[in-house]
C-alpha positions in Angstrom: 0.0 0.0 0.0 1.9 3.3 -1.0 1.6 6.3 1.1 -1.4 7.9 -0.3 -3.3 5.1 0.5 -2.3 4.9 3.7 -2.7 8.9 4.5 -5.9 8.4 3.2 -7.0 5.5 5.5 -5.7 7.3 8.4 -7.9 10.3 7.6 -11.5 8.3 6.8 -10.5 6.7 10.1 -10.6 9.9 12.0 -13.0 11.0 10.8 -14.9 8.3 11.6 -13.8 7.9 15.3 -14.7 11.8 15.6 -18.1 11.3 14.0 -19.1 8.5 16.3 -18.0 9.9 19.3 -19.3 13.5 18.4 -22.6 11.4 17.8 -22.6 10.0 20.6 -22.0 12.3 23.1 -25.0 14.6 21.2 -26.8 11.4 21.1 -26.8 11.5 25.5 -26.8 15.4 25.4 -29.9 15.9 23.2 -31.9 12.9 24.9 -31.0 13.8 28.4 -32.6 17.0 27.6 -35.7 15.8 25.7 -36.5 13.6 28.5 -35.8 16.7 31.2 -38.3 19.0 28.6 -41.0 16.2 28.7 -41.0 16.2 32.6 -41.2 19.8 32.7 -44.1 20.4 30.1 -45.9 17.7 32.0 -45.3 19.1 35.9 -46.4 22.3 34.7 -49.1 20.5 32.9 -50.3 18.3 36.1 -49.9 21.9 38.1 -52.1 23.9 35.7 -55.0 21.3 36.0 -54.9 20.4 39.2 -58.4 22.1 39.9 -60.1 21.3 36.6 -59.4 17.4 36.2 -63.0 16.6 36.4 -63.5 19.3 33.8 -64.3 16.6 30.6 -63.0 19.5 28.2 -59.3 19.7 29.7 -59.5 15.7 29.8 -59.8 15.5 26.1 -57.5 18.2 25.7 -54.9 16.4 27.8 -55.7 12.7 25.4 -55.2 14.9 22.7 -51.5 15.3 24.2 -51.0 11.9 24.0 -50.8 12.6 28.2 -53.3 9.4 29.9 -54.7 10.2 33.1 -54.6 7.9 36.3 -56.9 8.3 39.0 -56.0 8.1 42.9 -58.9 7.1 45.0 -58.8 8.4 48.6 -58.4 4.5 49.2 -55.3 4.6 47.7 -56.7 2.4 44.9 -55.2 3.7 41.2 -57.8 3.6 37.9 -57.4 4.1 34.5 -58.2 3.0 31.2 -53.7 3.2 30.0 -53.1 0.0 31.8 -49.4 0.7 31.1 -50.2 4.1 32.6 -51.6 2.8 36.2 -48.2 0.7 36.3 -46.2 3.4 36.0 -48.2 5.1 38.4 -48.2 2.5 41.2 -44.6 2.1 40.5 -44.1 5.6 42.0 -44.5 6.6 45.6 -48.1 7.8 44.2 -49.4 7.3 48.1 -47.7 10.8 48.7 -50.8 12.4 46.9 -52.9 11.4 50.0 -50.8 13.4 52.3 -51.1 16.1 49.9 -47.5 16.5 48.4 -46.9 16.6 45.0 -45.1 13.4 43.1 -42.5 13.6 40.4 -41.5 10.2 39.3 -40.3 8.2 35.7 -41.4 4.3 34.9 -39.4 3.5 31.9 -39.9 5.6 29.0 -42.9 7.3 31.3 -42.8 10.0 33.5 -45.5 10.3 35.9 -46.5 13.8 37.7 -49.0 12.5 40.4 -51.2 16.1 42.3 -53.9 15.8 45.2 -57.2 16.8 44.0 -59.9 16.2 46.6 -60.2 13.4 48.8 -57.6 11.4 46.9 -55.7 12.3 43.5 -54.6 12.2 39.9 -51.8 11.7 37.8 -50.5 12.5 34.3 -48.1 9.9 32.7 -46.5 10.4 29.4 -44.4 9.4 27.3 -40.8 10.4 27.2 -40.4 12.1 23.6 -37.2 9.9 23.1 -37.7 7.6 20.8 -38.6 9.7 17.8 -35.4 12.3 18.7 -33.2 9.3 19.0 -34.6 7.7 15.2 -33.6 11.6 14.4 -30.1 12.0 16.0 -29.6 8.3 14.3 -30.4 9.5 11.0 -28.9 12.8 11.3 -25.1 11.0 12.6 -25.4 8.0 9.8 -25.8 11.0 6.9 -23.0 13.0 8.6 -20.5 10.2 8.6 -21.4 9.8 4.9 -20.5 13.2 4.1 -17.6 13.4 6.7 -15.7 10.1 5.5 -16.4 11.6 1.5 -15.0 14.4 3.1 -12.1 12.8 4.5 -11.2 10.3 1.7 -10.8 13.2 -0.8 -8.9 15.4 1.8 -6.7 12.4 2.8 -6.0 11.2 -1.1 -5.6 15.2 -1.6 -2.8 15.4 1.3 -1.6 12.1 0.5 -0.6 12.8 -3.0 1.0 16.3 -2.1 2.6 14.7 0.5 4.4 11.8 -1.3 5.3 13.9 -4.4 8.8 14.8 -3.4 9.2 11.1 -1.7 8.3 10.3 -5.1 10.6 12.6 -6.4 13.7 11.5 -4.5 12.8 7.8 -5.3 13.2 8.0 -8.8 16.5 10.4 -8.8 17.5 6.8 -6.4 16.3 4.8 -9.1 18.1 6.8 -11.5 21.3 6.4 -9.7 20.9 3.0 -9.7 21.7 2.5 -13.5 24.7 4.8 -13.1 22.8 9.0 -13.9 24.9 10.9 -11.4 23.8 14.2 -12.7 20.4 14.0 -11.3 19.7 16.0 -7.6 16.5 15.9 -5.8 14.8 19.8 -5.1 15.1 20.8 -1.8 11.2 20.9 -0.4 10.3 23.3 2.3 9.4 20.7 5.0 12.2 20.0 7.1 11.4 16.0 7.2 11.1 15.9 3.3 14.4 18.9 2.8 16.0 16.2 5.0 15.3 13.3 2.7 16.0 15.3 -0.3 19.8 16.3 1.2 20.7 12.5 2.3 20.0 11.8 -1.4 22.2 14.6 -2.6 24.5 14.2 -0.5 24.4 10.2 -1.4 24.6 11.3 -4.9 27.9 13.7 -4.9 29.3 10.9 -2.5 29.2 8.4 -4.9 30.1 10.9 -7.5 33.4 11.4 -5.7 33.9 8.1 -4.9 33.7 6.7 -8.5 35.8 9.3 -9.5 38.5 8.6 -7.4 38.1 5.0 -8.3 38.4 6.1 -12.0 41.6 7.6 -11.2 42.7 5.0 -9.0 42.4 2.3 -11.7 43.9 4.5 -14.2 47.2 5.0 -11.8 47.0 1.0 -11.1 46.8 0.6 -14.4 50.2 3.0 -15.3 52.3 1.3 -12.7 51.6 -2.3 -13.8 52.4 -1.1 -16.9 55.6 -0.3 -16.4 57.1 -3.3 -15.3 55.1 -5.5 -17.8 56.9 -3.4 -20.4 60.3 -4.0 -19.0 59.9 -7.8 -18.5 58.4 -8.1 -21.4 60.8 -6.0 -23.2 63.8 -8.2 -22.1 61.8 -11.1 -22.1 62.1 -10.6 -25.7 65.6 -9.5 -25.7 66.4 -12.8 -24.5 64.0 -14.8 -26.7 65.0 -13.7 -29.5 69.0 -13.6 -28.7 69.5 -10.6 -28.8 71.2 -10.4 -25.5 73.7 -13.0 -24.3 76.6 -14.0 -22.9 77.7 -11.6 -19.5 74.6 -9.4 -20.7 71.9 -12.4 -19.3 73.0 -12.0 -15.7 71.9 -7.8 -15.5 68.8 -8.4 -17.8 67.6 -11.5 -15.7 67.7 -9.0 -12.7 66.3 -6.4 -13.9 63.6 -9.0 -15.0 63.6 -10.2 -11.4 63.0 -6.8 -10.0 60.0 -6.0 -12.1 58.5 -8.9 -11.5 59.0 -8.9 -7.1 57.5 -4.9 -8.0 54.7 -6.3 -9.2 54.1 -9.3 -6.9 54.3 -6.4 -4.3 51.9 -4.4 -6.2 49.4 -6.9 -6.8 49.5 -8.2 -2.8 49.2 -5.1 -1.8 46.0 -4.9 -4.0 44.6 -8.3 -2.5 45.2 -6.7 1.0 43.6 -3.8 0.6 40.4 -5.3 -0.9 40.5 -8.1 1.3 41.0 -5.8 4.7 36.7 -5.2 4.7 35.9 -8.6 4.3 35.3 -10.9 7.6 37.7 -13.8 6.8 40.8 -11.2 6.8 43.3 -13.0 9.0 44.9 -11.1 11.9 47.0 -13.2 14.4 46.8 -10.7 17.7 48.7 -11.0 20.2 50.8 -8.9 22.5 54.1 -7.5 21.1 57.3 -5.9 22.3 57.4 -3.2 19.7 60.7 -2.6 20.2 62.0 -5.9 18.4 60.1 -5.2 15.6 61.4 -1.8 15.0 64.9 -2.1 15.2 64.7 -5.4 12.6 62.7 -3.4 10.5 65.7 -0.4 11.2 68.6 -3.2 9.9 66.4 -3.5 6.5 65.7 0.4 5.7 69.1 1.8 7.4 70.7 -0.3 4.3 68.3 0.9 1.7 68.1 4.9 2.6 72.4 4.3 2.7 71.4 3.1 -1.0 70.1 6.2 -1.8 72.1 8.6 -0.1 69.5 9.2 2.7 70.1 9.6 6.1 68.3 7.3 8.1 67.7 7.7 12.1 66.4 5.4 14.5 65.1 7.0 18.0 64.2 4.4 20.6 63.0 6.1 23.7 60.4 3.6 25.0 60.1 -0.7 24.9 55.4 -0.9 24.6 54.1 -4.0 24.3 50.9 -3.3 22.5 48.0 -5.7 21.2 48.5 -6.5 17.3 49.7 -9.1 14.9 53.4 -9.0 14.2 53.6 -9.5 10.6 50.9 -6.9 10.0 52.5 -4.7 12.1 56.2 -4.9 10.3 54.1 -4.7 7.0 52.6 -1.0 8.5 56.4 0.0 9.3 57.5 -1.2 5.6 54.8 1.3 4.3 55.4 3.7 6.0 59.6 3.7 5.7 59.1 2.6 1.6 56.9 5.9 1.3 59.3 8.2 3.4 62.2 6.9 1.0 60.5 7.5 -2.2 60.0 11.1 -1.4 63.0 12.3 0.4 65.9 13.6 -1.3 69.6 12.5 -1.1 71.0 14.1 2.0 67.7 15.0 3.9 66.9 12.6 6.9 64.5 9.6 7.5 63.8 9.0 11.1 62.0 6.1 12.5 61.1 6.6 15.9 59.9 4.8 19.0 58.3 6.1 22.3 54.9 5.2 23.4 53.7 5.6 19.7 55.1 4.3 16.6 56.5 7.6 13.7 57.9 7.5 10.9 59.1 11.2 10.1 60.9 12.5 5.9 62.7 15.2 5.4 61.0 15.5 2.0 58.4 18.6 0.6 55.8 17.1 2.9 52.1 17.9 2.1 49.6 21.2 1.5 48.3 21.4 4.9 44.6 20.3 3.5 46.3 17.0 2.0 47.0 15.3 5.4 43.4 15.0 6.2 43.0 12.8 2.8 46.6 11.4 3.1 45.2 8.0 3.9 41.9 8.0 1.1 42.7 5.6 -1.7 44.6 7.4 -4.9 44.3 11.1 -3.5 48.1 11.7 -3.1 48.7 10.3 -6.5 46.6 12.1 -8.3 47.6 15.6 -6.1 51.5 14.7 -6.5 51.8 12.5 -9.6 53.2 15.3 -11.7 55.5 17.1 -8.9 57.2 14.5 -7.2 57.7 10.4 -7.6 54.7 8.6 -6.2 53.3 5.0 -5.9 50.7 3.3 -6.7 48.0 5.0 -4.3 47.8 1.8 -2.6 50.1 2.0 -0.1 48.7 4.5 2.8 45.0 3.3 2.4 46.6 0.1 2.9 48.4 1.2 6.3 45.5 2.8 7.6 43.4 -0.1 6.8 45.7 -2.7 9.1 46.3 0.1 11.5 42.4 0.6 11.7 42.1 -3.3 12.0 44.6 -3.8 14.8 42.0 -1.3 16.7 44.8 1.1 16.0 45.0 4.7 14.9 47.3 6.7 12.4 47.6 10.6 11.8 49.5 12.4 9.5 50.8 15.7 10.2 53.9 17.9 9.5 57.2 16.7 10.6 60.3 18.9 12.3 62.4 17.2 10.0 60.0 19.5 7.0 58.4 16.5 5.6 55.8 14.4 6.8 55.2 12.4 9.4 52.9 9.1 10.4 52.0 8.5 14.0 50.9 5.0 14.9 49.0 4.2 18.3 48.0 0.7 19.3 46.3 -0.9 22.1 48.3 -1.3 24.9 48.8 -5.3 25.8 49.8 -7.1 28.5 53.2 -6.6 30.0 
């Protein structure tokens, strides 16, 4: 059932709760005050003929009323020709008359005004003029629920329909997104619940926007830096096929070769990792580490490889944590992080890899706009920022980092360094001593 329907229901049934019960309490309003009306017309009846009840004109007067008249022997005995009328009558405290007071009294649907008049007494009974008042009020609240749930069906339809227009609006821009538009936004309506909806599908739509655009990009710098080494291997792949290169020439071709190809084992694992970190069945062996192991093998590695390039490498231990993590996970963050300090640090400028009761990794290199360390960790940003001013990767690694930092129930910033590069900063969980 779609939402005009429903809006529409929800009216008919108001209106028909607030017919009935309107009806209703009319219904005991108007009949409460028939019956008091009746009582009064006939007390001031039974008051005004008091004297005159053996007068034969104001007795067919009063038949003519519909009003039956009971008579009260000084005996106490009651007559009448209404036997329905003497009932009522006896069912009163009619005795009173003989005494001289005046009775008021009601029998059913009858009321009964009983008056002294000589040596014993009469009484009027009447009917109550309820019944026809009641077939009235019935009528009358049947027709006005008609016209009320009419009322309320094309009011509710009416409100419905308004109502569900920009829902209806928003679901087909959704629909529309579905099958790739990503042009379409949804107009902002003036009700704050339905300007609300209308902004998460906006905003849903320029998310998406950005985030297939950055995937665009990110496949198209993948694709460059697989590239490259498939040209080179199979560039001297050929070389080698087709003899062109032998003798003492094999040995440098087969390594460079053998580089290419570790380049893009690394490349591709690092792939599988990253798209493999969201999904349940990633394995992470935690357990508590001494950090400081870890660092200084990983120091042994990059303290020989920044020496390879002429950079100065630094390792500050001021601090032994044993935190909660897996090892190998944790020696793949440092390799990250120290393989994209060495990329973009000049000969001669430092690299310092540093231990307290946090894990940095600090360059001396041109660092980031001060905007870009709030993205440094978003797939393929940095390469697409930097890939024109300075040697990048493959936009893998930091997402990658932050990914098995985020795992480990770790955290990583990026900020400035002193050194005038950037710098990482790695927090764990503490684990047992």
């Amino acid at each position: 059932m779609n939402l005009t329907a429903r809006i529409a229901l929800v009216c008919l049934g108001v209106a028909f709760v607030a017919v009935l019960v309107a009806g209703f309490v009319s219904t005991r309003l108007v009949l409460s005050t028939s019956q008091q009306v009746s009582r009064e017309f006939l007390r001031s009846q039974a008051d005004v003929v008091a004297g005159q009840i053996s007068n034969n004109r104001v007795e067919q007067i009063l038949e003519g009323q519909d009003i039956a008249i009971v008579r009260i022997t000084a005996a106490g005995d009651v007559t009448g020709d209404d036997r329905a009328a003497v009932r009522a009558v006896r069912s009163v405290d009619y005795r009173s008359v003989l005494s001289g007071s005046a009775v008021s009294g009601v029998s059913g649907l009858l009321n009964v005004e009983a008056r002294p008049s000589g040596t014993g007494g009469f009484a009027l009974v009447q009917q109550t003029e309820t019944s026809g008042s009641y077939r009235k009020l019935v009528r009358n609240i049947v027709f006005a629920l008609g016209i009320g749930l009419v009322v309320a069906a094309v009011a509710g339809f009416a409100l419905g329909s308004f109502l569900s227009r920009p829902i209806r609006r928003a679901a087909s821009v959704a629909h529309s997104m579905s099958t790739g538009r990503r042009d379409l936004r949804v107009p902002i309506s003036r009700t704050s619940e339905l300007a609300e909806v209308g902004h998460a599908v906006n905003s849903l739509a320029d998310a998406l926007q950005r985030s297939e655009s950055r995937q665009r990009d990110f496949l198209l710098s993948v694709s460059h830096e697989l590239r490259t080494p498939l040209t080179a291997v199979t560039g001297f792949a050929e070389s080698l096929a087709d003899g062109v290169v032998s003798g003492d020439q094999v040995a440098p071709v087969g390594t460079v070769i053998l580089d290419e190809a570790r380049r893009l084992d690394r490349l591709v694992t690092d792939l599988l990792d990253l798209a493999r970190l969201g999904a349940d069945d990633f394995r992470l062996d935690m357990a508590p580490v001494a950090l400081e192991p870890v660092v200084r093998s990983a120091a042994e590695v990059w303290h020989a490889r920044c020496h390879a390039r002429g950079v100065a490498f630094s390792l500050q231990v001021s601090a032994s944590p044993v935190v909660h993590a897996d090892a190998r996970r944790l020696r793949q963050v440092i390799d990250g992080l120290m393989e994209n300090a060495l990329r973009v640090t000049p000969a001669g400028r430092p690299v310092v890899l540093a231990l307290s009761s946090v894990l940095e990794v600090r360059d001396g290199g041109p660092g980031l706009a001060p905007e870009d360390y709030a993205v440094a960790f978003d797939r393929g940003v940095l390469h697409a920022r930097y890939q024109d001013s300075r040697p990048v990767g493959t936009g893998v690694g930091l997402a990658l980092v932050h990914g098995l930092v985020t795992r480990m129930g770790g955290t990583i910033v990026a900020g400035p360094a002193a050194e005038g590069g950037a710098a990482f900063t790695v927090t764990l969980r503490p684990g047992p001593e």
